[in-house]
N, C-alpha and C positions, 0 to 999 in steps of 0.2 A: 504494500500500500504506500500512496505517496503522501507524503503530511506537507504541512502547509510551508514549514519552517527551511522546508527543500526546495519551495518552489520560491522562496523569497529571502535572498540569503542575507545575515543582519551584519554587514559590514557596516565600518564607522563612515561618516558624511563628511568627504574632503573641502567642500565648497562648504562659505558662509553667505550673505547676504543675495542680492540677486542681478545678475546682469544676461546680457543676451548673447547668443543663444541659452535657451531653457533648456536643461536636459529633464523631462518629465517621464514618470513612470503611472502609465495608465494602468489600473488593475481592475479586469472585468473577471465575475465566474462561469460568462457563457457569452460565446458570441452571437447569438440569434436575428434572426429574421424579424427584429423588434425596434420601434419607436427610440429606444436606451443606446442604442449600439446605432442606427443613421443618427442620432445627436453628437454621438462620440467622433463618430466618423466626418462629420462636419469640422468640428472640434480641431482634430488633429490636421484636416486639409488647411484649416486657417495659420494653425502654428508652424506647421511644415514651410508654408508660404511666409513666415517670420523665422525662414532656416533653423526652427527651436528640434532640437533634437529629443525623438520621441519613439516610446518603446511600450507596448501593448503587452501587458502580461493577461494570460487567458491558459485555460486547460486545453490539453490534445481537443484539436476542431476535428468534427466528422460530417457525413453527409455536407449538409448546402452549408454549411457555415463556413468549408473551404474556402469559397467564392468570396464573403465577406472578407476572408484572410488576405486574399490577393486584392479586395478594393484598398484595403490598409497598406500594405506591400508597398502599391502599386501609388502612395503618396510620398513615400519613401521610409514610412515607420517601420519599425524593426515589432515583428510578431513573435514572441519566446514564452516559451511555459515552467520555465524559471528564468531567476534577476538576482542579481545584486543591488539591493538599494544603497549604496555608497558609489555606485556610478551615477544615481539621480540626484536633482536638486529637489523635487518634488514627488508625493504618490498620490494620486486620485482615483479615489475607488468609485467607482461608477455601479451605481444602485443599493438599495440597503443590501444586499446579498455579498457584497463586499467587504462584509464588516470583519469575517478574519483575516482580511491581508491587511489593513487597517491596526487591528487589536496588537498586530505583531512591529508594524509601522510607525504608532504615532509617539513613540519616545524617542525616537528614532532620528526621524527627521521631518519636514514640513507635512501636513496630512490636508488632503482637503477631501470632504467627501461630496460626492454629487448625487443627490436621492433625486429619482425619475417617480417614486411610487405613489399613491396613496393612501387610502384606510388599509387596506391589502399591506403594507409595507409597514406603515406603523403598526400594526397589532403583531405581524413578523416579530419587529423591533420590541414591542412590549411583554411577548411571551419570549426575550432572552433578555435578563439584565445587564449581560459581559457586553450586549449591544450597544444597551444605553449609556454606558460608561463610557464606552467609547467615542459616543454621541457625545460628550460633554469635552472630549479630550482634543478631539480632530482641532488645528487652525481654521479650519472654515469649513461652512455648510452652504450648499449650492441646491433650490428649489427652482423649478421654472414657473410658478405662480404665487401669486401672495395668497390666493384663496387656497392654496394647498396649506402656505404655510398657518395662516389665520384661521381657518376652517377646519381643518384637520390633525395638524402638528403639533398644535401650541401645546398642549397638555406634556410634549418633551420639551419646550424649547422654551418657556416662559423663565426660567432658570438662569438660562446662557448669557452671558456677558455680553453688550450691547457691540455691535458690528462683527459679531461671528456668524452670524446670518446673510446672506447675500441670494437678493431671486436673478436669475438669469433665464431668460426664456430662452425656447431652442433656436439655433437659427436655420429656417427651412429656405433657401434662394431657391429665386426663382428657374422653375425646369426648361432645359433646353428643347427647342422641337425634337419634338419624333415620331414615329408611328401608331398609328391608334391599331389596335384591337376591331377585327370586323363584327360589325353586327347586322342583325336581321332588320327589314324595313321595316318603320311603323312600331319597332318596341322599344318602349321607356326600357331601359337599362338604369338599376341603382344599385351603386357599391358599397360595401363595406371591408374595413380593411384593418386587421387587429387580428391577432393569435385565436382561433376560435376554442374557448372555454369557458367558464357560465361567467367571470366579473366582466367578460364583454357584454352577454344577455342579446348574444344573436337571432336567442331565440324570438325576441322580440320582435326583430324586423322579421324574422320567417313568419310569424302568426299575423304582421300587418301584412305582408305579401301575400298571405293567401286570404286574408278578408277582404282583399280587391280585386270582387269577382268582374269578370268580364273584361277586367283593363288587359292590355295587350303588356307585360313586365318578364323584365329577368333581371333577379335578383341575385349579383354575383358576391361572393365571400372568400374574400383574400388572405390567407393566414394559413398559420401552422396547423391541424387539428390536432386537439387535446380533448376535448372534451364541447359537445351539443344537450344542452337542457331538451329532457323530454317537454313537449311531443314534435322538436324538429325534425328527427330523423325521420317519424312519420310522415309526417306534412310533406317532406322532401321527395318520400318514396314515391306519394300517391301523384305530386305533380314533379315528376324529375326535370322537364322542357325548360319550367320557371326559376331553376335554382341551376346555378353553377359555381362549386365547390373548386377553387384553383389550388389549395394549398399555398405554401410559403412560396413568395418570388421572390428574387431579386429587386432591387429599388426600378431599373428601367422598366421590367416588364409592368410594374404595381402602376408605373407611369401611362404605358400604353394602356392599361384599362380606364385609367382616368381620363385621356382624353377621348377616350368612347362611349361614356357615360352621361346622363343626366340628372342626376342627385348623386347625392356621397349622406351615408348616415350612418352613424354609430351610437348605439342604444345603451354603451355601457353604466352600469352601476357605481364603478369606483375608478378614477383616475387622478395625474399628475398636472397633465398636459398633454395631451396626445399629438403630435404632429401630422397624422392623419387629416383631419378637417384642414389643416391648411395647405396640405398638398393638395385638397381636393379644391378648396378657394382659388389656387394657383390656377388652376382648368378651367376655374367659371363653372363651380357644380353649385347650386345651391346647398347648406349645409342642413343637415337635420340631427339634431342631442339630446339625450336624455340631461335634465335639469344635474348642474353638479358644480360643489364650491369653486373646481378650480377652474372655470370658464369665466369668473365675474370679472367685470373689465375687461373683458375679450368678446366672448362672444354673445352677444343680447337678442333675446326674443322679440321677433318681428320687425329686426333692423338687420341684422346680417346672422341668423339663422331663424330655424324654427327649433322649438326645444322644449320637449314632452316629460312629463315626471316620469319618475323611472319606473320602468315596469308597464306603464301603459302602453299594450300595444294599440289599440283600440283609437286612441289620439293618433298616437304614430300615424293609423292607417289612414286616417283623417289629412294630414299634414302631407302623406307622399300623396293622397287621390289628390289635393288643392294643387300642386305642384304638379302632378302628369297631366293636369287638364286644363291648368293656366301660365301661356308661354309668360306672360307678362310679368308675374310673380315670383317663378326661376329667374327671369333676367335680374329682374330687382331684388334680390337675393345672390345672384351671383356677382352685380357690382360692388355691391357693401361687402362680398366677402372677400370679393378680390382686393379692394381696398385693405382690409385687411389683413392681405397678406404680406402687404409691402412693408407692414412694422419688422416683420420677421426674417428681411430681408439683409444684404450689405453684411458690416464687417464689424460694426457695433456692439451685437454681445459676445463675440470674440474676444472684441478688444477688452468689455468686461471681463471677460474670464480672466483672459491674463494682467489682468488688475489684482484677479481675488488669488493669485499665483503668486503676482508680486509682492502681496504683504503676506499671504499665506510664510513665505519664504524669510522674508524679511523679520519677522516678528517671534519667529522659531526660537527657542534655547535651551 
């Protein structure tokens, strides 16, 4: 067996303060076909592009995760499943699930952590206390919304010493042209795009897509499967035509379904920040969400999305029939959202990051 203390070797940290190039030690425990990992991978295009020297520690990749491994490669970041942290100036554990390369890190040398989770992630966090310890020790904590932090977190973080917190939101740029995905004449096409398991609540949009009888739809679902809340699988079998089930893609292929599309909806229960709805804003899809803390100040009801309490499919079905049967209300939904994706554009929370790097570093002792 391999323990952790092998994959992260505790040498002493030759560098003090901070200058350029960064030598940073990225620490994920899985590279996935997820939301966490295209943030990371933005992340490091920026710093690589600031010549910062950069090093992805992750477990043996298998399956499609190879593919991610060569997008990182192929920025010029170095991908290894063991490190010495005394070649870095920094470790960034990316997601609460990072908390033991952390635990063994942050005496060490500068720690920052970057939680992508929600409720899902804190209750993780709360049902292990060597977590929360840890949670108090990192130099910096890195949230992509304040509604995560304020709505969800505060019950660990009311505590923490004032500017050890820092929100950074993802940065999603805008997609190059490319090929759409063929579709059938005359049918509304709506996406969804998220790992399929019940904190998505897929099943939500399958039971609005079949209470719209008679509409012409296919309903496609992007992601890894894990797990379908009954009665999707049923629903699915009885109308196979209306569902198509893709599996995990690639970032281009997830692209070419978006620009074949005509809504984008995600029903989930519990989130961070999803970066989903804004690649789909990027396309001009109009956006549709289930109601959740960490969309406040982003995304609003009946200005640039529609957004259903959670669990109701029955609205849902309501909000995608308005939308297949009124171009004019997609369109107006699709400018406010495009609008909106241009926050999350450029070089701006990059250049945050490497603010919360710089003192991260600096402040170390």
């Amino acid at each position: 067996m391999t323990h952790l203390s092998d994959l992260v070797q505790l040498l002493a940290r030759p560098r003090h303060g901070y200058d350029r190039p960064v030598r940073a030690l990225f620490c994920i425990p899985e590279l996935a076909l997820n939301g966490a990992v295209t943030s990371l991978l933005e992340q490091v295009r920026h710093m690589r592009a600031q010549s910062d020297s950069i090093t992805v520690l992750t477990p043996q990749l298998i399956g499609p995760a190879r593919a991610l491994m060569t997008a990182f490669q192929e920025t010029g970041a170095e991908v290894v499943h063991t490190a010495n942290s005394g070649q870095h100036d920094v470790a960034v554990g990316c997601t609460v699930y990072s908390a033991r390369y952390l635990q063994l890190l942050v005496e060490r040398m500068p720690t920052v952590w970057w939680i992508h989770e929600g409720r899902l992630g804190l209750n993780t966090m709360l049902g292990r206390p060597e977590n929360i310890e840890t949670l108090t020790r990192v130099g910096k904590l890195i949230f992509p919304s304040w509604g995560a932090v304020e709505r969800l977190w505060s019950p660990l973080l009311g505590n923490l010493p004032p500017g050890r917190i820092e929100v950074i939101p993802p940065r999603v740029p805008r997609p190059a042209p490319g090929p759409a995905m063929t579709r059938g004449t005359g049918l509304s096409r709506i996406v969804c795009v998220g790992t399929l398991y019940r904190r998505k609540r897929q099943v939500d949009l399958i039971r609005a897509v079949a209470a719209l009888h008679g509409a012409a739809i296919q309903c496609v679902l992007i992601g890894e499967g894990v797990q379908l809340d009954e009665p999707a699988d049923k629903i699915i079998a009885a109308d196979p035509e209306r569902f198509v089930l893709t599996g995990g893609l690639q970032p281009d292929d997830v692209q070419a379904w978006y620009r074949s599309s005509d809504i984008f909806c995600l029903p989930s229960e519990d989130e961070c920040m999803p970066i989903a709805p804004i690649e789909a804003a990027w396309h001009e899809l109009p956006v549709v969400l289930a109601d959740l803390a960490c969309y406040e100040g982003v995304w609003h009801h009946g200005f640039n999305a529609l957004i259903h309490p959670v669990g109701d499919y029955e609205m849902l079905a309501w909000y995608l029939r308005m939308l297949i049967e009124s171009a004019s209300l997609r369109a107006r939904f699709a400018k406010a959202g495009g609008a909106l994706a241009l926050r999350f554009d450029g070089q701006r929370f990059g250049t945050m990051f490497d603010s919360v790097l710089q003192e991260a570093i600096a402040t170390f002792c």
